[in-house]
C-alpha positions in Angstrom: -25.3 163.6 75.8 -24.5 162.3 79.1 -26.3 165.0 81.1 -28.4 168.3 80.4 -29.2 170.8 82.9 -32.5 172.6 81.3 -33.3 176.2 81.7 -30.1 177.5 83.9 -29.4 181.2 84.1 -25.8 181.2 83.5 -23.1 182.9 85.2 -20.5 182.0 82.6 -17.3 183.2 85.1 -16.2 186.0 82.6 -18.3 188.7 84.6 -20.9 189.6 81.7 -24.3 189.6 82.3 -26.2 186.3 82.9 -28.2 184.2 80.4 -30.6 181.7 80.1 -29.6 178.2 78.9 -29.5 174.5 78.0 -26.4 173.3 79.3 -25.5 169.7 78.1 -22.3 167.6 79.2 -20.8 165.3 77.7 -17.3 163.0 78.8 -16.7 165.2 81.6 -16.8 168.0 79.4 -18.8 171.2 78.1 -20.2 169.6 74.7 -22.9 172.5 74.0 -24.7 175.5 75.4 -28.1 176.7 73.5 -28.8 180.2 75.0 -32.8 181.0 75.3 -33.5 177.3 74.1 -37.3 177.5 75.4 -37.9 180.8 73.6 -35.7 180.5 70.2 -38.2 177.0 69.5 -34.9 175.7 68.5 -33.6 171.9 68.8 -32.9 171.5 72.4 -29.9 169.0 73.5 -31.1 166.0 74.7 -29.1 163.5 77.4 -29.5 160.3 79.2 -30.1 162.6 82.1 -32.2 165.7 81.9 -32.3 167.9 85.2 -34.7 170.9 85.7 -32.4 174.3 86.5 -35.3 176.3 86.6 -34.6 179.3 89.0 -30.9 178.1 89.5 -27.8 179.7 88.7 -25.0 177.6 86.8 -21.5 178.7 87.2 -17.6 177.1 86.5 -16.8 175.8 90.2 -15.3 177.6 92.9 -11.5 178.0 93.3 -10.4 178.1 97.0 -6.6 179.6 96.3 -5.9 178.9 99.8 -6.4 176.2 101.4 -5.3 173.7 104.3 -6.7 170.3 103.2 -3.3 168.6 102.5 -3.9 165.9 104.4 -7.9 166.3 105.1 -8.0 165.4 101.6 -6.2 161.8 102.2 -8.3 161.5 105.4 -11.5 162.4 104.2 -13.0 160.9 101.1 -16.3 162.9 102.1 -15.0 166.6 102.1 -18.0 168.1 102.4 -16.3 170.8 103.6 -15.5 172.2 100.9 -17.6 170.1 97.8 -20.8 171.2 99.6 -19.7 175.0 98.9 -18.9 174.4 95.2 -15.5 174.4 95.7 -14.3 171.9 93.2 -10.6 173.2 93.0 -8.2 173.7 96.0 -4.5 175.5 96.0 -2.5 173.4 99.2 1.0 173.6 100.0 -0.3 177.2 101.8 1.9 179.4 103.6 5.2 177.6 103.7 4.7 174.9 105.4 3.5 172.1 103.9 4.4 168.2 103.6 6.7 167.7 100.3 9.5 168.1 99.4 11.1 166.1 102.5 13.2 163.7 104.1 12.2 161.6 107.1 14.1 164.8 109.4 12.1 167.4 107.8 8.4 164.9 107.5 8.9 164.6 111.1 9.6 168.6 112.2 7.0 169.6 109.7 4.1 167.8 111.0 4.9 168.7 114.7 5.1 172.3 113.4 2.0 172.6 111.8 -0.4 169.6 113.8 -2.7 172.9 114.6 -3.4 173.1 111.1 -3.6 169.4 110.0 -3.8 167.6 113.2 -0.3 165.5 113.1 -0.8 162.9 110.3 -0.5 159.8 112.9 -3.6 158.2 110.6 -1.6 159.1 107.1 0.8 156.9 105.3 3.6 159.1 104.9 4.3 157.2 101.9 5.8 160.3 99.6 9.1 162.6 99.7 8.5 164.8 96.3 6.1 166.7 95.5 5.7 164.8 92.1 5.1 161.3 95.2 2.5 163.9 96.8 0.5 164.5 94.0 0.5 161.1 92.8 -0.9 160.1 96.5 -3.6 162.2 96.2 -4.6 160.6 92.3 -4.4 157.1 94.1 -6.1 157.9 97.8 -9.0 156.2 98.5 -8.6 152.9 97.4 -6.8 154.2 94.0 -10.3 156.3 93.3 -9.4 159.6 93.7 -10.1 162.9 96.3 -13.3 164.6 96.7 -12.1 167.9 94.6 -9.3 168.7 92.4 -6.2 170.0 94.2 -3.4 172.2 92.9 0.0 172.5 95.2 2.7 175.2 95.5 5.9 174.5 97.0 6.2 175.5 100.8 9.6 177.7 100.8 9.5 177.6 105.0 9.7 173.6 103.8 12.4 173.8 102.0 14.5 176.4 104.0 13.9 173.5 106.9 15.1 171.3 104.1 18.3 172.6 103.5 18.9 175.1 106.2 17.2 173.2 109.5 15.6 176.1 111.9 18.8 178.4 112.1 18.1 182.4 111.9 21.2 183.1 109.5 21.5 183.9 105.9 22.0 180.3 103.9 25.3 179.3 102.8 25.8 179.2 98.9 25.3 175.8 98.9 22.1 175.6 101.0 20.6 178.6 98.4 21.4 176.1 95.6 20.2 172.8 97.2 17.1 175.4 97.7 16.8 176.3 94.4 17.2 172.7 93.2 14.5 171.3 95.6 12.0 174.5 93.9 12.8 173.5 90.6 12.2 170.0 90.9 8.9 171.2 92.6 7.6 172.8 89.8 9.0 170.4 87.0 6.9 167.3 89.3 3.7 169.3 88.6 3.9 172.9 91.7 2.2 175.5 90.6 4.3 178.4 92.4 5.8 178.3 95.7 3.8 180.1 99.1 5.8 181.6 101.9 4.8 182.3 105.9 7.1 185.2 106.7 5.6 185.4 110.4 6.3 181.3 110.4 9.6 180.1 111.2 11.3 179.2 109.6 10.8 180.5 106.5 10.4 184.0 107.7 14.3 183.6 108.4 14.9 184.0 104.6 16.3 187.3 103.8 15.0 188.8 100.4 18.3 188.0 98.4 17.2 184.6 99.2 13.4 184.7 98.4 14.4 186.8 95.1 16.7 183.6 93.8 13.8 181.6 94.8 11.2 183.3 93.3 13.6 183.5 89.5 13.2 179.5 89.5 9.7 179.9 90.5 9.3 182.7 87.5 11.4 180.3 85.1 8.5 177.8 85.0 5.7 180.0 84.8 4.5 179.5 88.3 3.6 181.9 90.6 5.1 183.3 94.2 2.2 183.3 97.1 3.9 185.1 100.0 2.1 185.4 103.9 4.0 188.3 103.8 6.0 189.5 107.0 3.4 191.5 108.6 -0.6 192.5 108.9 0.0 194.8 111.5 2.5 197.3 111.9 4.6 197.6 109.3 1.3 196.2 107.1 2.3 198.4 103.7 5.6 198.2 103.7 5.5 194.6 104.0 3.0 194.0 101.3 5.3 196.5 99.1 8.5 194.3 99.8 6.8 191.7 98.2 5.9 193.8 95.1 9.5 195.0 94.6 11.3 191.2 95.5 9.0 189.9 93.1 9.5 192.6 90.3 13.1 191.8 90.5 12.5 188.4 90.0 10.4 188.6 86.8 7.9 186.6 89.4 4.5 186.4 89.4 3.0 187.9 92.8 -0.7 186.4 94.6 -0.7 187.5 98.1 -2.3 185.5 100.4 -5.4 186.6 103.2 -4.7 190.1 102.1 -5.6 192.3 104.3 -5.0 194.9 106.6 -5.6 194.0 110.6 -5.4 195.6 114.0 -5.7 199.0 114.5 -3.0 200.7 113.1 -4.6 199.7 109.7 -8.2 200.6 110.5 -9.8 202.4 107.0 -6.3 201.9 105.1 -7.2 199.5 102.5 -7.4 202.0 100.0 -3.9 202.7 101.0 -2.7 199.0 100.1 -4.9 199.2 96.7 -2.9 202.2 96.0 0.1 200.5 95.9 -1.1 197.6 93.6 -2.5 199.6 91.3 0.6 202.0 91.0 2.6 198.2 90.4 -0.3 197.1 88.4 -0.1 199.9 86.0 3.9 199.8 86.1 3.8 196.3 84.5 3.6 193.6 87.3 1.7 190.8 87.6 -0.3 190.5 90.4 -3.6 188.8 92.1 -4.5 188.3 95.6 -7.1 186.4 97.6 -9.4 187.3 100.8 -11.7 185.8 102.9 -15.2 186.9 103.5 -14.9 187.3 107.8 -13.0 190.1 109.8 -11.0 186.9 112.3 -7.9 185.2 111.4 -7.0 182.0 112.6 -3.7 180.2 112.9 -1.6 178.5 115.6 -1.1 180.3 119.2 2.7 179.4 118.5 2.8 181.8 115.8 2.5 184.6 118.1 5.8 184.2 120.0 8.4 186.5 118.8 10.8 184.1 116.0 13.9 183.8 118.4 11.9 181.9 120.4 11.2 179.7 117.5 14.8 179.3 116.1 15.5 175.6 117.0 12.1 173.8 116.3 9.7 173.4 118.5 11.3 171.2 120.9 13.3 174.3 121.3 10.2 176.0 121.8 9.2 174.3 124.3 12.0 174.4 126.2 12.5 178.2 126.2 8.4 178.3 127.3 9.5 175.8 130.4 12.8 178.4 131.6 10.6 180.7 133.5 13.4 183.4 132.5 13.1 183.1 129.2 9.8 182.9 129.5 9.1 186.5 131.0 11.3 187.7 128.2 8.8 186.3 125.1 6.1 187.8 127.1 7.7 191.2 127.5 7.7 190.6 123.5 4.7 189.5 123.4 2.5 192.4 125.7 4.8 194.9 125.9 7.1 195.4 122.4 4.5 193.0 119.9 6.3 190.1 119.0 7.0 190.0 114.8 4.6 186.6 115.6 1.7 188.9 116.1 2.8 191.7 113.2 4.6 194.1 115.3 1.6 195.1 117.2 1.6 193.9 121.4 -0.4 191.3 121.8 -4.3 191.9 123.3 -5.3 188.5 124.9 -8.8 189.6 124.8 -8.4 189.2 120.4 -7.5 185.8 121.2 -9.8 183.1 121.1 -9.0 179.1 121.2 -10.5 177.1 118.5 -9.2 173.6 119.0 -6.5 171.7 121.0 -4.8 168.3 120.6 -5.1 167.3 123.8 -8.7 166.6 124.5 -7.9 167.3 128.3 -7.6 171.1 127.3 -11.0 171.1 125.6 -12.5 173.1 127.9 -10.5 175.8 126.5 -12.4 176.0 123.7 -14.3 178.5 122.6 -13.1 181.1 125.5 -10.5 184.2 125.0 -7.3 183.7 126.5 -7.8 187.2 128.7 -11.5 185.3 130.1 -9.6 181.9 130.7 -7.6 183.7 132.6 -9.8 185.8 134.7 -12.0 182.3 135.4 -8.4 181.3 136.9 -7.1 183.8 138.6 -4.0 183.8 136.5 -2.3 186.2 134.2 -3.4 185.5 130.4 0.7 184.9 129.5 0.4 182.3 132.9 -2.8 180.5 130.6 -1.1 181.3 127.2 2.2 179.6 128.1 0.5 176.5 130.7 -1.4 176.1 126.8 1.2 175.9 124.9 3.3 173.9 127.1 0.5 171.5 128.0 -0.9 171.0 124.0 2.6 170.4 122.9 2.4 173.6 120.3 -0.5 172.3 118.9 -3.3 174.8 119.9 -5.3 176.4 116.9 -6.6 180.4 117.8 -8.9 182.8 116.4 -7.6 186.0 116.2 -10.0 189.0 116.4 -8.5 192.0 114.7 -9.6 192.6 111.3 -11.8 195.6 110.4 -15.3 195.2 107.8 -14.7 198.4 105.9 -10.7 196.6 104.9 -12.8 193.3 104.2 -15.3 194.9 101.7 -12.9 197.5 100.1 -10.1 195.1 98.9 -12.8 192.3 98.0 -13.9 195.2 95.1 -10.5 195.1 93.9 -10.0 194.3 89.9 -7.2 191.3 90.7 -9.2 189.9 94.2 -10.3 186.2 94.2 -11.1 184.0 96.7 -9.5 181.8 99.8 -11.1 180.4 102.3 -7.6 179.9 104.3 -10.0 176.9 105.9 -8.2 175.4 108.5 -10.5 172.3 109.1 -8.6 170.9 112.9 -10.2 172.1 116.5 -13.6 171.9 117.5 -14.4 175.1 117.0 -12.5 175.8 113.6 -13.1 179.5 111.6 -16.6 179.4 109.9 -14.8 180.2 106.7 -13.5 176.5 106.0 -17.3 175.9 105.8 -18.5 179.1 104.8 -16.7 181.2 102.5 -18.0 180.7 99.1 -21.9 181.2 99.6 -20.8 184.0 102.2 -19.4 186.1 99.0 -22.3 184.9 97.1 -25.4 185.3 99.7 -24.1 188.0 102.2 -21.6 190.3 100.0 -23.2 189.9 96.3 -26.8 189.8 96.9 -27.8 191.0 100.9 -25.2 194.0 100.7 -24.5 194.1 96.7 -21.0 194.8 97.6 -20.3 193.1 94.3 -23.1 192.0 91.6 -23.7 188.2 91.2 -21.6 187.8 87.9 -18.8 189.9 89.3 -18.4 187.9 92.4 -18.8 184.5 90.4 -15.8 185.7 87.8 -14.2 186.5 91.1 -14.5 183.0 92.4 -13.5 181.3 89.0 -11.6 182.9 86.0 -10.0 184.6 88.1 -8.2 182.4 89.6 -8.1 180.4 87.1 -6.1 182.5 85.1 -3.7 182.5 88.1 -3.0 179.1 87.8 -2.7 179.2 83.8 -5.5 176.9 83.4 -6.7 176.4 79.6 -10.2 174.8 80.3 -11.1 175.7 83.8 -13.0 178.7 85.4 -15.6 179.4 82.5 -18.5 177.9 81.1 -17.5 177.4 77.9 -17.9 174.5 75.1 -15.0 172.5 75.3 -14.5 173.2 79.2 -14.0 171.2 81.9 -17.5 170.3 83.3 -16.8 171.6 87.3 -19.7 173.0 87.5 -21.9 174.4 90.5 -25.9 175.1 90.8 -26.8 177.1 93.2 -30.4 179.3 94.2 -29.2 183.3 94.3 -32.3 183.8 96.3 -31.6 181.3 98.9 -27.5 180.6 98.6 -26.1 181.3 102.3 -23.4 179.9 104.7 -24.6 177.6 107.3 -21.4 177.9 109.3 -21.7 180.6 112.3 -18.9 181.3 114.8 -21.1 178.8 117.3 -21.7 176.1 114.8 -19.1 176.3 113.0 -19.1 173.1 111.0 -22.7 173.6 109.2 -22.9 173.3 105.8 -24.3 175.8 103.6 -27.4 176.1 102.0 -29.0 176.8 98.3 -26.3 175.0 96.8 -28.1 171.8 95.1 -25.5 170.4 93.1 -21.7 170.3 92.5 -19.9 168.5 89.5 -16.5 167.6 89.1 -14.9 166.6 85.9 -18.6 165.8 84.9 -19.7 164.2 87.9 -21.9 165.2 90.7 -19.9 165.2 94.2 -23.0 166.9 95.9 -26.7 166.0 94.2 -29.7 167.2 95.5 -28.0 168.8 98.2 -26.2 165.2 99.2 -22.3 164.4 99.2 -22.4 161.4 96.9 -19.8 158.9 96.7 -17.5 159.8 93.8 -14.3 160.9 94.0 -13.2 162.4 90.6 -11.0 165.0 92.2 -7.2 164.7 90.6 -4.3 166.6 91.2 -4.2 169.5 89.3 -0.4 169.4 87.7 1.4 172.7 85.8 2.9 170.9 82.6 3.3 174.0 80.4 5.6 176.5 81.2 6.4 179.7 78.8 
């Protein structure tokens, strides 16, 4: 054998209890696991490399089913962002907005739209259009080696609606629906997974349902799966989350919603209301998953907040409504007085709203402070620092948004169809602790400190799960014959590193990662290697 890890307790990803093991790899695979070796007296695998597991748990690797490393993985050959966690799958193309399928109009209004997430690409060879060109950039990044982690990619509808529509609030014309549906399909036959939505992101929250349902059919005809930031978190939170379920029933579509959970106060104590609802649609027949993050903040873009007519047009438009002092007052009145559908229906609490990064390092001292205690150090109203931010950073300022609720976190996180999503947005100085810290936070702070879940739940949360999500035959368990992504990690001593302060630390108790067989994070160090491929759907039903 290439490899043996001696003596693991395994957490095989299928939620049954533990066992002890030899674990011995072989070609990047699984070749054979002999439970109890030590005690049985039985003929141990042997390997080139022997490594002592004693006290460690072995698991499948972590699935991140949402993340925002589309272009951090082209950037970054290191990635310890994520590889240092034991993520060894990611799930890009998040949230509707995303970088393929495009032409040089859309590449260029897609990347000022989203630079808070992804910073905007100015060190990235644009060098692709389709998806099927993206995914083939990320097999030949690095010198033609490869990415950090394996990445999986669903097809950005608020993309495509930009696409084919442009950034007009009206209904698409029957040709634009079909140009639509062809760019999905082609999507999904060049490798997509599913397709995501932002519904409080313009402009694909402009999409009625008729739409999203003909979408979501072509989605549903190749197996894939629909991911929908639904339309609101807020006010309105349930009925959004059971439009979803009924557009996607109708579509014979596959449902994951993304970051769900219920924020503000109007949905304080009322997960049980949304679980309620899934498991009513559950037990009717429908397929559906979702994915959370371990934290009570969100994070996103400060643009995201302002009501969508002041979004119609792109963000030059944008800008120029911020600059007409007029129109200005009016998107405030939205904003603090009505609550914007940007921030959920709910009026906007400037205190809530912190500023994690900027483009332009002249803002940096905005970092880190609320927009209400900027304000006060500047003897301005917080819409006066809100829209002299937005103005001034060109769109491009990242937030954290302080409204979710602990009891919503650990109730849905129990769920029967929950995985996990880091929805790490890795731009700003101050990013959310979860790009660096969701993983051992479900596995040191929910699992073992509160026992929210047990260790072998929260690992088959983390890994079959999802991997039965994305349909993959050889992924998400340890089993012979698997894919060897692989994590060890210390149950006693597994914890995040990243704090709201610092937020860039890397965990700890997490000695070694493997992808496809090959360590990406040995003895607690990011190694070199780069076996991370894309991730392509090639069966369909």
């Amino acid at each position: 054998m290439d490899l043996v890890f001696r003596d693991a307790e395994v957490y095989d990803g299928s939620g049954g209890p533990s066992y002890r093991a030899d674990v011995a790899l072989q070609d990047g695979r699984i070749a054979s696991i002999v439970k109890e070796a030590a005690a049985a007296g039985c003929q141990r695998p042997t390997a080139r490399r022997t490594v002592d597991a004693e006290g460690l748990a072995l698991s499948p690797g972590f699935i991140d089913m949402h993340a925002h490393s589309d272009l951090a993985l082209l950037r970054d050959p290191d990635h310890s962002a994520k590889a240092a966690q034991g993520v060894t799958l990611e799930v890009l193309g998040q949230d509707g907005l995303s970088y393929a399928p495009v032409d040089d109009r859309t590449l260029a209004e897609v990347r000022r739209a989203i630079t808070g997430w992804n910073g905007d690409g100015s060190d990235i060879d644009f060098d692709w259009r389709t998806v099927g060109e993206y995914l083939d950039r990320l097999d030949r990044s690095h010198g033609g080696e490869g990415i950090a982690v394996n990445a999986a990619y669903l097809v950005p509808q608020g993309t495509v609606r930009m696409y084919a529509v442009g950034w007009e609030d009206r209904p698409a014309t029957a040709a634009e629906l079909d140009r639509m549906r062809r760019l999905v399909a082609e999507g999904m036959e060049q490798g997509a997974v599913g397709m995501s939505s932002g519904l409080t992101y313009t402009p694909g929250m402009y999409a009625p349902d008729t739409e999203l349902t003909e979408l979501c059919k072509v989605v549903a005809r190749y197996g894939g799966y629909y991911c929908p930031h639904h339309r609101s978190y807020g006010a309105g939170a349930l009925g959004a989350y059971e439009e979803m379920v009924a557009l996607t029933r109708d579509a014979g579509c596959a449902l994951h919603l993304a970051h769900a959970t219920m924020n503000f106060g109007v949905n304080e104590g009322r997960a049980p209301e949304l679980l309620a609802l899934l498991d009513e649609a559950l037990d009717g027949g429908s397929d559906i998953s979702l994915d959370t993050y371990p934290y009570t903040p969100g994070c996103t873009t400060l643009v995201a907040m302002l009501p969508s007519w002041a979004s119609e047009g792109g963000p030059e438009a944008v800008l120029a409504r911020l600059r007409d002092d007029g129109t200005a007052e009016r998107i405030r009145h939205h904003l603090e007085e009505i609550g914007s559908d940007g921030c959920h229906g709910v009026p906007i609490e400037w205190d809530t709203i912190e500023i994690s990064g900027v483009s332009d390092p002249a803002l940096a001292p905005y970092v880190g402070a609320t927009i209400a205690r900027s304000a006060g150090e500047r003897g301005e109203s917080p819409w006066a620092t809100a829209r002299g931010l937005l103005i001034g950073d060109r769109l491009g300022t990242t937030i954290l948004q302080h409204v979710g609720h602990e009891e919503n976190v650990r109730t849905i996180m129990r769920h029967r169809v929950h995985t996990g999503g880091s929805d790490g947005i890795l731009q700003g100085s101050k990013p959310h602790p979860r790009a660096y810290g969701t993983f051992p936070q479900y596995l040191g702070t929910y699992a073992r400190d509160l026992g929210v879940l047990s260790l072998e739940e929260c690992v088959a949360h983390l890994t079959s799960r999802p991997a039965a999500r994305l349909r993959l035959p050889d992924r998400g368990l340890v089993r012979e014959g698997y894919r060897a992504d692989l994590v060890l990690f210390d149950p006693a001593t597994v914890a995040p590193g990243s704090t709201f302060d610092a937020p860039r630390t890397l965990p700890v108790g997490i000695p070694h990662v493997l992808v496809d067989g090959r360590f990406v994070i040995e003895d607690g160090v990011r190694t070199t290697a780069l076996p991370g491929r894309a991730i392509r759907r090639t069966a369909y039903p």
